[in-house]
C-alpha positions, 0 to 999 in steps of 0.5 A: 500500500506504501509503494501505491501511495508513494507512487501516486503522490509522486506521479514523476518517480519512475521505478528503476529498470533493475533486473529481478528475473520476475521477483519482488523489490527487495526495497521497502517503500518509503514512509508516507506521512498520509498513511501514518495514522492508518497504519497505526490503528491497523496496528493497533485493531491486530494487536488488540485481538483477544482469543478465548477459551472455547470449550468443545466436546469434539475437539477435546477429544480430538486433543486427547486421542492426539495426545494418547497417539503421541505417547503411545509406545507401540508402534501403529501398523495399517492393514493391507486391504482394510482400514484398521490399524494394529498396535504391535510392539516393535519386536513383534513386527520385525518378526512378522516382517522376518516371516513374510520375507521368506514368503516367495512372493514377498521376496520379490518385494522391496521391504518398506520402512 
């Protein structure tokens, strides 16, 4: 807004002919004197928003099951063909990944971690 101002007030300013391969001016705009009380009340009005405590079932659940799934040890396995996952220990499913492996089909896989 400050370049629009500036350029407007300043109609014989001509912008320089500087190569920037299709990217923004670096420079900042000079301060216009007109635009000073404006700036200030936008200042103003953004730092004087207040958040409040909203208390939703959903999304307090929402924050628990979230919760729970970043402290929970065992590691979360989906299902191939369905959309359940599965809750294994870490040694068990290298065990399981040990066993498929020798599978003849499987082997023709690449293991995926």
């Amino acid at each position: 807004m400050r370049w629009k101002a500036h350029f407007f007030l300043n109609p014989d300013t001509t912008s320089s002919s500087k190569e920037t391969y299709g990217f923004k001016s670096t420079k900042n705009p000079p301060p216009v004197e007109e635009l000073k009380d404006f700036e200030d009340d936008m200042l103003k009005m953004i730092q004087s928003v207040k958040f409040r405590q909203i208390n939703n079932p959903f999304l307090n659940k929402l924050k628990e099951d979230t919760d729970y799934l970043k402290n929970e040890t065992k590691l979360l396995i989906a299902a191939d063909k369905t959309t359940n996952f599965y809750k294994l220990e870490p040694s068990t499913y290298n065990e399981l990944l040990e066993k498929t492996s020798q599978n003849p089909i499987r082997k023709h896989y690449q293991r995926r971690h």
